[in-house]
LUMFI-712935 format. One record per residue (C-alpha): residue in one letter; residue number from 0; x, y, z. Coordinates in pm, 1 decimal. Example, Ala and Ser with C-alpha at 12.3 -4.5 7.8 and 13.67 -1.06 7.14 Angstrom:
BEGIN
+------+-----+----------+----------+----------+
| rest |  nr |       c1 |       c2 |       c3 |
+------+-----+----------+----------+----------+
|    A |   0 |   1230.0 |   -450.0 |    780.0 |
|    S |   1 |   1367.0 |   -106.0 |    714.0 |
+------+-----+----------+----------+----------+
***
This chain:
BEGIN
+------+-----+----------+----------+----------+
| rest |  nr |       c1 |       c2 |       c3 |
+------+-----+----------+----------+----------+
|    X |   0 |      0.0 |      0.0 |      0.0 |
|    X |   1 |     94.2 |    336.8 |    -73.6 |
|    X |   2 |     89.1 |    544.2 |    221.8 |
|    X |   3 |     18.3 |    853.7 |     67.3 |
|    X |   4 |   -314.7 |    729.4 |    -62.2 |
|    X |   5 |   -446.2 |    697.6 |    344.0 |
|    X |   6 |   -536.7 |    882.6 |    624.4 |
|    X |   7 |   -482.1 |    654.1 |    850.7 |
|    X |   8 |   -243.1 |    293.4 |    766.8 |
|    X |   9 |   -121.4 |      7.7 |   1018.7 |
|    X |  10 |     51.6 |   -281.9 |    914.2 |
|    X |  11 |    101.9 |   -575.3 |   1114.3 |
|    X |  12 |     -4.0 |   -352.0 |   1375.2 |
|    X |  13 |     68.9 |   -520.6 |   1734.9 |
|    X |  14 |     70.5 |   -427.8 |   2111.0 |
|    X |  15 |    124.8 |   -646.6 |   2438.7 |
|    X |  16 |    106.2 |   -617.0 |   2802.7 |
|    X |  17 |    311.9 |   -824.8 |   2945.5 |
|    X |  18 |    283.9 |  -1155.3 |   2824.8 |
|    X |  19 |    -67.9 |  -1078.5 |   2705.2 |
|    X |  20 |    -59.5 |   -958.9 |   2314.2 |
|    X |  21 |   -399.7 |   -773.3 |   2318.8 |
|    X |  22 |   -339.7 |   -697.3 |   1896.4 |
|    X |  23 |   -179.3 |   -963.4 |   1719.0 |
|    X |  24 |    -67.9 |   -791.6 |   1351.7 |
|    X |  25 |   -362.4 |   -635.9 |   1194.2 |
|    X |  26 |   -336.5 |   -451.3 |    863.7 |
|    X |  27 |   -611.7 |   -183.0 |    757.5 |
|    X |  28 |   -618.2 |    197.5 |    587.2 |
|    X |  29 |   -886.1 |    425.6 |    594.7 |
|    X |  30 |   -870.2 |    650.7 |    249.1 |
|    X |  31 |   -978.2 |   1076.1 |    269.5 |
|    X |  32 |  -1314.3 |   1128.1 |    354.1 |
|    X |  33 |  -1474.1 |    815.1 |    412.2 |
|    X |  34 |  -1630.3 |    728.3 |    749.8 |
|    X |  35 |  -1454.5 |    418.8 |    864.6 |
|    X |  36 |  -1572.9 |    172.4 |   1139.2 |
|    X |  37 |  -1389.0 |    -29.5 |   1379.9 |
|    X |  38 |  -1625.7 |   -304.9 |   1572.1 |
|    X |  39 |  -1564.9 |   -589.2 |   1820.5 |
|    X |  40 |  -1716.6 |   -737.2 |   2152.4 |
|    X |  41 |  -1563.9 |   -619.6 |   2514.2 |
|    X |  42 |  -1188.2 |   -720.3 |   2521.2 |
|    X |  43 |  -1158.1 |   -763.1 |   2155.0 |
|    X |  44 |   -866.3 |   -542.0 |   2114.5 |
|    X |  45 |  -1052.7 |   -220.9 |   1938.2 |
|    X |  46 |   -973.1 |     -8.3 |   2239.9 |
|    X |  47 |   -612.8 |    -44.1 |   2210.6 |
|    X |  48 |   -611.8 |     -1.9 |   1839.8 |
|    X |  49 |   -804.0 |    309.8 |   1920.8 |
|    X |  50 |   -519.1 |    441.5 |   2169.0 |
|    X |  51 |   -243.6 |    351.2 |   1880.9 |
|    X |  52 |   -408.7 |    566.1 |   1610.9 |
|    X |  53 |   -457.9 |    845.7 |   1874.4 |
|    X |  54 |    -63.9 |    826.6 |   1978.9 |
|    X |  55 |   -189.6 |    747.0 |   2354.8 |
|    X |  56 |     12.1 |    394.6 |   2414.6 |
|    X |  57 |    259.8 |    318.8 |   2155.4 |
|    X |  58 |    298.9 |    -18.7 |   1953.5 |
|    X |  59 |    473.6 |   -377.0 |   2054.2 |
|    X |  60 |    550.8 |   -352.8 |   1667.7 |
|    X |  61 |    418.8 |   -349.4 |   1287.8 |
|    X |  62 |    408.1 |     10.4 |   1157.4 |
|    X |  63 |    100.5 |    274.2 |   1190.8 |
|    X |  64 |     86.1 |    634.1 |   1027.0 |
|    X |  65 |   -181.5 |    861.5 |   1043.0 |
|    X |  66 |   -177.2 |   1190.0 |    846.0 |
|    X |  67 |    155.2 |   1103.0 |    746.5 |
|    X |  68 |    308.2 |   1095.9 |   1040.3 |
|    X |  69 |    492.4 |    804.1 |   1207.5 |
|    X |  70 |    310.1 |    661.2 |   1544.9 |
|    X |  71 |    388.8 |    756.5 |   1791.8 |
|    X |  72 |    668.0 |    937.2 |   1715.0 |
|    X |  73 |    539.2 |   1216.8 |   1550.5 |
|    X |  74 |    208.1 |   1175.9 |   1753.7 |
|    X |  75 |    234.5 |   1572.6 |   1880.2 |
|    X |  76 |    209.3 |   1662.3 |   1534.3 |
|    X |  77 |    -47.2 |   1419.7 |   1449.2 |
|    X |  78 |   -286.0 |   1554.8 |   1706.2 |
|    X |  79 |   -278.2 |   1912.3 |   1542.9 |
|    X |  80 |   -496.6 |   1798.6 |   1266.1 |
|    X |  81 |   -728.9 |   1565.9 |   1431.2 |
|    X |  82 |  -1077.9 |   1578.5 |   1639.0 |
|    X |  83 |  -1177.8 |   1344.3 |   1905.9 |
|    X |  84 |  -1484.0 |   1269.0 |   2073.4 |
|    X |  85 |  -1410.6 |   1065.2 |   2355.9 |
|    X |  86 |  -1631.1 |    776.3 |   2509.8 |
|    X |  87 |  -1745.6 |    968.9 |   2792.6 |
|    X |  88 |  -1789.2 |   1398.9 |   2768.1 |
|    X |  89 |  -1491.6 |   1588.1 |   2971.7 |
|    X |  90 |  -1632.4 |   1927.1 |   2920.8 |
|    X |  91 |  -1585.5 |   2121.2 |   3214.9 |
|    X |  92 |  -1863.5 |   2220.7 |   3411.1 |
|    X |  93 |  -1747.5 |   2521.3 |   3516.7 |
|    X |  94 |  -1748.0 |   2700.3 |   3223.1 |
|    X |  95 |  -2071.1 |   2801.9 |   2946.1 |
|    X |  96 |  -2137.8 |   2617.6 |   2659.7 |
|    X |  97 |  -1916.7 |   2885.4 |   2461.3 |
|    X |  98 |  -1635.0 |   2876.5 |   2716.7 |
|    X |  99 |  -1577.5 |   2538.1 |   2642.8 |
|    X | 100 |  -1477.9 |   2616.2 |   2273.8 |
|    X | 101 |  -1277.2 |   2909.4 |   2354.8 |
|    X | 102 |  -1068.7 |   2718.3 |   2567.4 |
|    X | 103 |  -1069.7 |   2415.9 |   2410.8 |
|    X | 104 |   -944.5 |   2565.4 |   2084.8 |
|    X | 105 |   -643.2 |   2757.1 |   2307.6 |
|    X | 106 |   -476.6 |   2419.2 |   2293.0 |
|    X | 107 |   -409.5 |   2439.8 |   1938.8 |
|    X | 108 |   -300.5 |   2808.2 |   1929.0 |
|    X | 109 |   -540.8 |   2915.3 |   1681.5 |
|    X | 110 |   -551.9 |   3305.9 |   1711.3 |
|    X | 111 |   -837.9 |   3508.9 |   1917.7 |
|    X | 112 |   -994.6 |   3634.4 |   1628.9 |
|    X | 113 |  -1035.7 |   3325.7 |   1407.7 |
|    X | 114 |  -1157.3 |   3138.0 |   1713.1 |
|    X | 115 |  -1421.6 |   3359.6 |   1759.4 |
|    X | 116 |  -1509.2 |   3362.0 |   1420.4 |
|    X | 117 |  -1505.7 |   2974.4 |   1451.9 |
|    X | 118 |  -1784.3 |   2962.7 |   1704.8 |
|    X | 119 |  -2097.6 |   3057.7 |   1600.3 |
|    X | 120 |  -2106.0 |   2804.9 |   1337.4 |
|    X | 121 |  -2012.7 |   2550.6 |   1542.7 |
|    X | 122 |  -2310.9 |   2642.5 |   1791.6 |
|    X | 123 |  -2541.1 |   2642.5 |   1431.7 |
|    X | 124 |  -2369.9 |   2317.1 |   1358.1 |
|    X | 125 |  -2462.3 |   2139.9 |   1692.3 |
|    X | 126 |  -2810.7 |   2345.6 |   1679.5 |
|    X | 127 |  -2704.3 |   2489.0 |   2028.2 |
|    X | 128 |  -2731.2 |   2880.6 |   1935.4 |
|    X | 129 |  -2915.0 |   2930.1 |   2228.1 |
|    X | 130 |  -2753.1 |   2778.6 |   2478.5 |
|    X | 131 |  -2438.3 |   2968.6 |   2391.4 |
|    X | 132 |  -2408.8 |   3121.0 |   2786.0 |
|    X | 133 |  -2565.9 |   2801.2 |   2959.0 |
|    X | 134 |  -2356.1 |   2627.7 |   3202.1 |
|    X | 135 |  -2284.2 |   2193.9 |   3114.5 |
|    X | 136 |  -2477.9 |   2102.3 |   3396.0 |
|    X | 137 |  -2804.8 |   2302.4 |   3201.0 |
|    X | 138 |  -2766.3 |   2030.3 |   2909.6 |
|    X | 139 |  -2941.1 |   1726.3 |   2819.0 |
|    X | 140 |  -2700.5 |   1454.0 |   2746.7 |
|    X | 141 |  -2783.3 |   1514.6 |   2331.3 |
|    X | 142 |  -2676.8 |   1856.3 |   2390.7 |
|    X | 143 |  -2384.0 |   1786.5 |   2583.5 |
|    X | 144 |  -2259.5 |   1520.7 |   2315.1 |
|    X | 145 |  -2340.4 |   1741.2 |   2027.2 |
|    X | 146 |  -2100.9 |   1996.2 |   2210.9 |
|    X | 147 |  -1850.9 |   1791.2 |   2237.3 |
|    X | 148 |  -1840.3 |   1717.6 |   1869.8 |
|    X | 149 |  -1837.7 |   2031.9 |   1785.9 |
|    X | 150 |  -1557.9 |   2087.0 |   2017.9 |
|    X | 151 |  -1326.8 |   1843.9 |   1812.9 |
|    X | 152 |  -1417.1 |   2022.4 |   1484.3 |
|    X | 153 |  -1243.6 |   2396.9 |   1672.9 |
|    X | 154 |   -948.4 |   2275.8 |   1494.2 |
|    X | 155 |  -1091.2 |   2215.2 |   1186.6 |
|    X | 156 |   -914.5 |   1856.4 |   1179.9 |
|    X | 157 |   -859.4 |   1664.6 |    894.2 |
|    X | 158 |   -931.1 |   1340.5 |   1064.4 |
|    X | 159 |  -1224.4 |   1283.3 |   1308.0 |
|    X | 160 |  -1160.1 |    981.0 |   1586.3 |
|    X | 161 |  -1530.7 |    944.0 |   1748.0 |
|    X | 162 |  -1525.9 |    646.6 |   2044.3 |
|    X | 163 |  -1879.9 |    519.9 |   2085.8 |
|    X | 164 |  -2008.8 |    893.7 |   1985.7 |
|    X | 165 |  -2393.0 |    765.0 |   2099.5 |
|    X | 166 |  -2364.3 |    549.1 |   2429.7 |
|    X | 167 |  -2643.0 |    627.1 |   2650.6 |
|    X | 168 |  -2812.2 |    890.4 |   2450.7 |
|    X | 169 |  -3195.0 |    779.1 |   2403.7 |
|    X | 170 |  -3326.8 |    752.1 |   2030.4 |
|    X | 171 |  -3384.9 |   1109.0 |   1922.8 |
|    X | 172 |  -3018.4 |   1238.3 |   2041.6 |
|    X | 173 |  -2868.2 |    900.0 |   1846.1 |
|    X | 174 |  -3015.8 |   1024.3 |   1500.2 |
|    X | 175 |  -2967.4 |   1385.9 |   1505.0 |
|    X | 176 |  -2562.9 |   1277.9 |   1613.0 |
|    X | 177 |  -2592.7 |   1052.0 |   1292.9 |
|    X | 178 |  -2723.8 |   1310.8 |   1065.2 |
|    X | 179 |  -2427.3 |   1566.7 |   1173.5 |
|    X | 180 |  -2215.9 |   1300.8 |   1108.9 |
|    X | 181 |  -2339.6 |   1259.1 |    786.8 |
|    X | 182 |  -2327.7 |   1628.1 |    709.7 |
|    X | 183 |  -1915.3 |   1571.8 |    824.6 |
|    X | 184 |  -1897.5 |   1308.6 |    549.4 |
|    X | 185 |  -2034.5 |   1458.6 |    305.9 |
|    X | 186 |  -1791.2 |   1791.6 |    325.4 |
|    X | 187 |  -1536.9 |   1531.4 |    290.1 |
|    X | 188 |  -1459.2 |   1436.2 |    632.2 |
|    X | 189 |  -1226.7 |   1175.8 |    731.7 |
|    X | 190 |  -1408.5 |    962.7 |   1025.4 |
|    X | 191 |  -1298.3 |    663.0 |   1240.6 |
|    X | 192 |  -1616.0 |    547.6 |   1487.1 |
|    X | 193 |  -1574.2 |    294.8 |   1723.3 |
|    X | 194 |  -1940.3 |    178.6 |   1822.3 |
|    X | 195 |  -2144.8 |    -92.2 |   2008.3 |
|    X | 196 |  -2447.8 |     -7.7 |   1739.0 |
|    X | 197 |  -2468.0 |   -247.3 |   1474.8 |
|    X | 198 |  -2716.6 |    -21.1 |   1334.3 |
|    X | 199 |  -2539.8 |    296.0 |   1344.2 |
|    X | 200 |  -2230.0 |    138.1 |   1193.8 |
|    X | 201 |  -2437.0 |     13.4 |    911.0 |
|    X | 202 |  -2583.8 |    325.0 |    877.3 |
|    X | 203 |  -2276.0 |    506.1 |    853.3 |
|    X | 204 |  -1968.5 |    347.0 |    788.3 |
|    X | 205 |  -1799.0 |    317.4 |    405.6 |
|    X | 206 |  -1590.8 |     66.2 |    555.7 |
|    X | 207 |  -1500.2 |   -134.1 |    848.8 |
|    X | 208 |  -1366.4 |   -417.7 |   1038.8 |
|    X | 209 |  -1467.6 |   -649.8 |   1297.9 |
|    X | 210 |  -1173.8 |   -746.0 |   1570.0 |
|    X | 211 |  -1130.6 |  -1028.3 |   1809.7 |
|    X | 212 |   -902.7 |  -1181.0 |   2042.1 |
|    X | 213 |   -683.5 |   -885.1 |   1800.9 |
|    X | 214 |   -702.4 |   -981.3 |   1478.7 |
|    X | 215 |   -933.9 |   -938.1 |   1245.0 |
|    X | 216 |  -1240.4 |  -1095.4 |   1178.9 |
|    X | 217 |  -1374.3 |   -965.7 |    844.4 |
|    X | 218 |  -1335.1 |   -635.3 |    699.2 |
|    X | 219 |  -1532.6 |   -470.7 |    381.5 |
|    X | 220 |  -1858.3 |   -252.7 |    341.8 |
|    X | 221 |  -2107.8 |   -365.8 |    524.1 |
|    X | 222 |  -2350.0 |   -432.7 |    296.8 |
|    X | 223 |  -2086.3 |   -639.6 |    135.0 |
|    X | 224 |  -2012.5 |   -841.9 |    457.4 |
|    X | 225 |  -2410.1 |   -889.8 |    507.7 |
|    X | 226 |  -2413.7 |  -1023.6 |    200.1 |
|    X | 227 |  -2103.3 |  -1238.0 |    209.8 |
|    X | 228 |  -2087.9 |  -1369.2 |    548.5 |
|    X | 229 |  -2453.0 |  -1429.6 |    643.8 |
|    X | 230 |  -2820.8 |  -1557.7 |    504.3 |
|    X | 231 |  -3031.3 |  -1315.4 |    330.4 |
|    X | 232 |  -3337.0 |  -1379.7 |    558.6 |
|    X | 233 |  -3372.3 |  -1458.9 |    917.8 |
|    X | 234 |  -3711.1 |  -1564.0 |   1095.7 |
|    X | 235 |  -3735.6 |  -1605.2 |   1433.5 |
|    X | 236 |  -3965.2 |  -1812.5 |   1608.2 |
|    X | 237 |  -4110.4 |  -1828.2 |   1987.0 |
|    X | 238 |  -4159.0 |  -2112.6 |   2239.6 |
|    X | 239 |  -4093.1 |  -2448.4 |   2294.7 |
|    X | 240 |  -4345.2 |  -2622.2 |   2021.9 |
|    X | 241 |  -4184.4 |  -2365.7 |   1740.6 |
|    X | 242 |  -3819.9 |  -2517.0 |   1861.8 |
|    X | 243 |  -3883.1 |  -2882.5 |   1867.3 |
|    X | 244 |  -4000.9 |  -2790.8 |   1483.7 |
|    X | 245 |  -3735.3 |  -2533.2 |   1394.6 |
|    X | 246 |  -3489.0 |  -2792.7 |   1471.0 |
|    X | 247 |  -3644.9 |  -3096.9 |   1292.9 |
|    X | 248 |  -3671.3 |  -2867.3 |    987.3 |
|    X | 249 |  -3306.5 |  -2753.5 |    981.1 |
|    X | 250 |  -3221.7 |  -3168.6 |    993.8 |
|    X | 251 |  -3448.8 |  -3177.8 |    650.1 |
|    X | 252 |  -3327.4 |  -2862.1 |    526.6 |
|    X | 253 |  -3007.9 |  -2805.7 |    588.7 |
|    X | 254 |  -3086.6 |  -2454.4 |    737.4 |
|    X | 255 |  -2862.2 |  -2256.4 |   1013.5 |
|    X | 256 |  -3018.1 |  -2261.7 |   1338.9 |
|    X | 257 |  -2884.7 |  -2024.8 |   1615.0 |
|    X | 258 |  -3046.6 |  -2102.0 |   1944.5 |
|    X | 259 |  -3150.6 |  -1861.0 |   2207.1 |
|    X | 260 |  -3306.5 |  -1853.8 |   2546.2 |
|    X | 261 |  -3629.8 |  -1802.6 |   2427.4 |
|    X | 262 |  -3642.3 |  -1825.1 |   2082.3 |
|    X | 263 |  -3466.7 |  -2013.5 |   1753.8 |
|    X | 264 |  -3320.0 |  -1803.2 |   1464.1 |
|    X | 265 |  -3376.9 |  -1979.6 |   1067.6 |
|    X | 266 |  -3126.6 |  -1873.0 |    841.6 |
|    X | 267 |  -3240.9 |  -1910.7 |    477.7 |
|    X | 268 |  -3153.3 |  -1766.3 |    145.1 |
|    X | 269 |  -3533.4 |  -1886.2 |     26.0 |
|    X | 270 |  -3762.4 |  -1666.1 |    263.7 |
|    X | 271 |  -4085.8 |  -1775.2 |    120.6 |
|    X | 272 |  -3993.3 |  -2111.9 |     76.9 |
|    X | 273 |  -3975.8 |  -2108.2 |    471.2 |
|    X | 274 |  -4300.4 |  -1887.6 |    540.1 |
|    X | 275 |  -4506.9 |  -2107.7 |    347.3 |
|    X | 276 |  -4398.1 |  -2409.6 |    542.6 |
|    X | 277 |  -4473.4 |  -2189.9 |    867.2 |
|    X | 278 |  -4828.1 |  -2111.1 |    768.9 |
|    X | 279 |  -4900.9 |  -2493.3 |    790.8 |
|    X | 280 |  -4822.4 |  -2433.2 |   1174.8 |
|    X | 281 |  -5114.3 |  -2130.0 |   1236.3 |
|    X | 282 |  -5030.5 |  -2139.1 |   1631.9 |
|    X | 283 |  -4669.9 |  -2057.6 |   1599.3 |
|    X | 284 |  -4550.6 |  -1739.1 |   1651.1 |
|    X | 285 |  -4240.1 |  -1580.2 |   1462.6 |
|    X | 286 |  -4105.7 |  -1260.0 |   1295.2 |
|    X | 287 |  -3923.5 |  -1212.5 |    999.6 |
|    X | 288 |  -3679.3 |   -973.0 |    831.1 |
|    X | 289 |  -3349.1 |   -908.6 |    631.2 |
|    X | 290 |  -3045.9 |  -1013.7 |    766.3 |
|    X | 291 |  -2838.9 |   -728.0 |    936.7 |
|    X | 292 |  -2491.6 |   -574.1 |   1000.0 |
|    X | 293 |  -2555.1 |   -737.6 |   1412.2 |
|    X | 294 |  -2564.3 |  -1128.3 |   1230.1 |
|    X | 295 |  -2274.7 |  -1084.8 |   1113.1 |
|    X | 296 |  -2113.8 |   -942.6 |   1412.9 |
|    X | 297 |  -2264.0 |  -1190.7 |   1626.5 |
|    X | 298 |  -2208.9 |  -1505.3 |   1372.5 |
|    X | 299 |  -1845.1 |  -1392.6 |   1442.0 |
|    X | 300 |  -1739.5 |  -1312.2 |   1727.4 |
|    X | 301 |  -2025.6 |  -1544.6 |   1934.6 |
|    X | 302 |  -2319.3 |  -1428.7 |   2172.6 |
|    X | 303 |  -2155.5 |  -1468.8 |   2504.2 |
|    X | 304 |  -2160.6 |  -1206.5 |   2721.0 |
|    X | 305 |  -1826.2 |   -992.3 |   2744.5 |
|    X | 306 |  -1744.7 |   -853.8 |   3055.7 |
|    X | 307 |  -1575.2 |   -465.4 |   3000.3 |
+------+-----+----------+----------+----------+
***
């Protein structure tokens, strides 16, 4: 790979602690302006990667530049020309909503004037014009995030580093994040998102990869992976009585069955092939719908629970 064609490049990318190698020799690039996604369960070694890119812990080994410079070496230059929104806001409470800008973007020596110039669209950007003078503790958590992102754009980076950018926030707060995000990519934006949202990363990623045990699962556009690595269709059906028949079927069939507490998942690339066999069983009760981004995440990396 050329690095002058990437934003961001690692190649047999590694780090350990102690005897424990948490990323064992990945490769990916993320090209100018496309939002790029990196996904994996509790533990899987996405954190790390995460810290690597930023220039926060340096490598075991392999080779990582971002922005053209070399990790972490040249990570104080680096971290002129990028944005981050960290897991969890650190705006400081004691200062108003426009406070938090001004000395925010002091870090990065940008002049008096241009900051101030800077801030009202920022405010427009994160639709908080009106709570310019509020104090953090005034905001709802959407507002709060939405501040924060526009806090990592004062510098008018060329690369944007968000770390689960929606945790917590309730449904409302989640889209309008995604649609500034959107907005970002579309004035040609460089993004990297780390994110427990299956949905939001299909919603908004160009690219990504899936990490575990640190090394890499699958990587592609999702819509690519969905169609690659999983079924088309998945039904899911309810109870015991469904069960005992769900798996009888897939010994017939030759469908994937994925078992959970309280219901069966049917894999299938003929969906109607399937219904029509369940409408011979009226009392049955299922759903069905088009495999996701989340079956191939959890087909995998597995569905037991991760402890943080």
């Amino acid at each position: 790979m050329n690095s002058l064609s990437y934003i961001v490049q690692a190649q047999g990318l590694r780090k350990r602690y102690g005897a424990a190698e948490v990323v064992r020799g990945i490769d990916f690039a993320v090209s100018k302006g496309e939002c790029f996604g990196i996904l994996g369960p509790n533990g899987a070694g996405k954190t790390t990667t995460l810290r690597m890119l930023l220039g926060h812990t340096p490598p075991s080994g392999g080779e990582l530049n971002v922005l053209g410079h070399s990790m972490p070496d040249d990570a104080r230059a680096m971290h002129e020309r990028v944005g981050l929104v960290p897991q969890h806001n650190n705006l400081d409470p004691d200062f108003t909503v426009t406070e938090n800008l001004r000395v925010y973007a002091a870090y990065f020596s940008i002049p008096r004037a241009e900051i101030e110039r800077r801030i009202p669209p920022l405010l427009q950007f994160a639709a908080l014009e009106t709570k310019a003078t509020a104090k953090i503790d005034e905001l709802s958590g959407g507002m709060q995030r939405r501040l924060t992102l526009a806090r990592a754009l004062i510098n008018d980076p060329e690369l944007l580093v968000l770390d689960e950018p929606t945790t917590g926030l309730d449904p409302q707060a989640r889209h309008v994040i995604w649609q500034r995000l959107r907005q970002l990519r579309a004035s040609g934006k460089t993004v990297v998102i780390t994110t427990h949202y299956m949905e939001e990363a299909e919603r908004l990623c160009d690219r990504l990869i899936v990490i575990d045990k640190g090394v890499i699962l699958a990587q592609g556009a999702p819509k690519d992976l969905i169609r690659d690595l999983v079924e088309p269709y998945v039904v899911e059906l309810f109870g015991a009585e469904a069960r005992i028949w769900a798996q009888a079927l897939t010994l017939d069939t030759g469908l994937r069955l994925e078992a959970l507490e309280e219901s069966v998942l049917l894999y299938t690339h003929d969906e109607q092939a399937l219904l029509q066999q369940l409408h011979t069983q009226p009392n049955f009760q299922f759903t069905h719908r088009r495999a996701n981004l989340e079956d191939v995440f959890l087909r995998l990396t597995g569905r037991e629970l991760r402890e943080a």
